[in-house]
C-alpha positions as CSV (number, residue, x, y, z in Angstrom):
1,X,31.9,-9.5,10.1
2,X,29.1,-7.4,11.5
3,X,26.9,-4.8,9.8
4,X,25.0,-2.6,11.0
5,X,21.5,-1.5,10.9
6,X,21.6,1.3,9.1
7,X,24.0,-0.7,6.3
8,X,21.2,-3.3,5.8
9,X,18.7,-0.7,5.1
10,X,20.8,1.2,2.7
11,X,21.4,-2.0,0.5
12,X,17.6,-3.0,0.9
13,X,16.9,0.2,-0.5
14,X,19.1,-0.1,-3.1
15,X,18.1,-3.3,-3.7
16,X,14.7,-1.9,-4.3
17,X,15.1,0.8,-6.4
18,X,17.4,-1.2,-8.5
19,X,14.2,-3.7,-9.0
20,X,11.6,-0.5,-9.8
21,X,13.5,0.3,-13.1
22,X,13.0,-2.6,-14.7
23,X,10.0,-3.1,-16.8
24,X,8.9,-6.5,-15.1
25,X,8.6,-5.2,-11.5
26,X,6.2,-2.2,-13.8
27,X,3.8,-5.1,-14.8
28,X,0.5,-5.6,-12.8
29,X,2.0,-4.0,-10.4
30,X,-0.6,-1.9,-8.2
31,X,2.4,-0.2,-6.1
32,X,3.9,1.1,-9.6
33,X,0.6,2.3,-10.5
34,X,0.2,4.3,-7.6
35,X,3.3,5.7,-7.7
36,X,2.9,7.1,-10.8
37,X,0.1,8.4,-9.9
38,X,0.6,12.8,-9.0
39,X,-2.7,13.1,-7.9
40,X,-2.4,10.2,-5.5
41,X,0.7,10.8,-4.5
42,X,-0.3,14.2,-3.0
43,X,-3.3,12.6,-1.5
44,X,-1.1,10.1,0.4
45,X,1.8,13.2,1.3
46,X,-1.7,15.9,2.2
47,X,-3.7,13.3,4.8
48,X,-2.3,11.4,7.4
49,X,-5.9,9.6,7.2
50,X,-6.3,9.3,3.5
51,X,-2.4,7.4,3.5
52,X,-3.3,4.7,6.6
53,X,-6.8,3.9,4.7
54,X,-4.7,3.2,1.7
55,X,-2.5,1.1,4.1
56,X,-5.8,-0.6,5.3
57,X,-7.2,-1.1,2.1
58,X,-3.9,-3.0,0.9
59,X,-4.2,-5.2,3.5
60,X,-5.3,-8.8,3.3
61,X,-7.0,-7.9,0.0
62,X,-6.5,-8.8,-3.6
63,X,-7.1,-6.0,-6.8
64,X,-7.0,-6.4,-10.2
65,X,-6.7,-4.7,-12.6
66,X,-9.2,-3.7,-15.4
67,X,-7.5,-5.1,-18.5
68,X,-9.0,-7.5,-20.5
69,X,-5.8,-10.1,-20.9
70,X,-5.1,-9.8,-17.1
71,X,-9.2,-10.7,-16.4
72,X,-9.5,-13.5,-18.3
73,X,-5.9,-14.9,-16.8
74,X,-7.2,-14.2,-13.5
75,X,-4.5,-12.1,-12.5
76,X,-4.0,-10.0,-9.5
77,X,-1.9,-8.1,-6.9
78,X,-1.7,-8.4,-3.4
79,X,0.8,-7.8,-1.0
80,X,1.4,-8.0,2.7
81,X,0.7,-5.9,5.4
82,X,4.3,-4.7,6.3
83,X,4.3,-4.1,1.9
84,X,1.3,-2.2,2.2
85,X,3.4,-0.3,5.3
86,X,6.5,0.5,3.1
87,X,4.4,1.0,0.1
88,X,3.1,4.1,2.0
89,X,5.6,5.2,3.7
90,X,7.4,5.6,0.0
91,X,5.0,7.5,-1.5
92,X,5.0,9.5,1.7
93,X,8.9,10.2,0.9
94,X,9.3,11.3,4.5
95,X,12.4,8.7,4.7
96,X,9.8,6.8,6.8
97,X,9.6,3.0,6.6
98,X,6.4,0.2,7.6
99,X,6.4,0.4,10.7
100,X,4.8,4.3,10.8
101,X,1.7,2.1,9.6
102,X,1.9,-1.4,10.3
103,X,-1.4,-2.4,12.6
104,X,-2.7,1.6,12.4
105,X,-5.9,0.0,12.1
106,X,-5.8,-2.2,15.4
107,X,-7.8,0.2,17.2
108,X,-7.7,1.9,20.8
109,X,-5.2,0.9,23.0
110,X,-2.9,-0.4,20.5
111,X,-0.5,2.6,19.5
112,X,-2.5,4.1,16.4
113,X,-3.3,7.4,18.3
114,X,-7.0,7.5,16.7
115,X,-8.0,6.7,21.0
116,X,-11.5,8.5,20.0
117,X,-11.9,7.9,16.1
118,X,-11.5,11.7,15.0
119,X,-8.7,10.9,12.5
120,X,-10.7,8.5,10.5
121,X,-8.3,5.3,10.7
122,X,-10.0,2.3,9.5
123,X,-9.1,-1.3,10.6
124,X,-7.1,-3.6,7.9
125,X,-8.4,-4.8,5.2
126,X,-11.1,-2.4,4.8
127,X,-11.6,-0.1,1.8
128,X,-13.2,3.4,2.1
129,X,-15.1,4.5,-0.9
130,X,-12.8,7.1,-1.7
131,X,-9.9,4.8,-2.2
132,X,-12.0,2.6,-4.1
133,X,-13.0,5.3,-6.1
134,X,-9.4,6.3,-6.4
135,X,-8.1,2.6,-7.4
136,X,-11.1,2.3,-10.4
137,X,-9.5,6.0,-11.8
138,X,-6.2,3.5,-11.9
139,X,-8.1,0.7,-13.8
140,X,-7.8,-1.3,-10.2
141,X,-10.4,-3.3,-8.5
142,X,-10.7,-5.6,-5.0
143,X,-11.5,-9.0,-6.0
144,X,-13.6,-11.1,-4.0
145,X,-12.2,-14.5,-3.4
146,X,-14.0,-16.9,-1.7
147,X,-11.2,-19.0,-0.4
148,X,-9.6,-15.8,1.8
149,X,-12.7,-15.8,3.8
């Protein structure tokens, strides 16, 4: 039996969103948090540039998040960069998918369209101060951990 492309998506997507309403996926969960989130939401749908440094800041990085219990078990979130990809392109809602942000950070030459550096595209694993800013107003910090350097 083959399927095709498109079926695989749909029951990925299914799969998904069958996994986001329950209450354990809701737990520590950074994505969760930012999708709950209005204000960032609208940030991530109003700026092309403002959703691929959100991309970039997910990438190869760690956050956690400012609760007492979670601290002291030395709990965080990470995810991957294709994650961090679909992560955006959900709260996007454009019916877009990881690959509209997947290696947007690789610089010149490498398909991100930011040739001269006027949209403002940062390269993965960096986090702007505005979406550091935005994380702490989520009660979510990057973690420095000496073994990922």
């Amino acid at each position: 039996m083959t399927t095709n492309i498109d079926e695989m998506l749909d029951a990925w997507r299914q799969h998904k969103d069958k996994l986001r309403q329950t209450e354990e996926w809701k737990i520590n969960n950074m994505e969760y948090d930012m999708s709950q989130a209005d204000w960032l939401v609208a940030k991530v749908r109003g700026n092309k540039t403002y959703a691929q440094n959100l991309y970039a800041a997910m990438c190869n990085n760690q956050f956690q998040k400012q609760d007492v219990w979670l601290v002291l078990k030395d709990a965080y979130w990470s995810c991957t960069w294709r994650s961090s990809g679909g992560i955006v392109a959900d709260l996007e809602d454009q019916g877009g998918d990881y690959m509209d942000w997947y290696c947007s950070g690789m610089g010149d030459g490498l398909g991100n369209g930011d040739t001269d550096g006027t949209r403002g595209y940062v390269s993965e694993s960096t986090v702007t101060e505005e979406i550091e800013a935005d994380l702490a107003l989520l009660n979510w910090r990057v973690i420095e951990d000496p073994d990922w350097e």
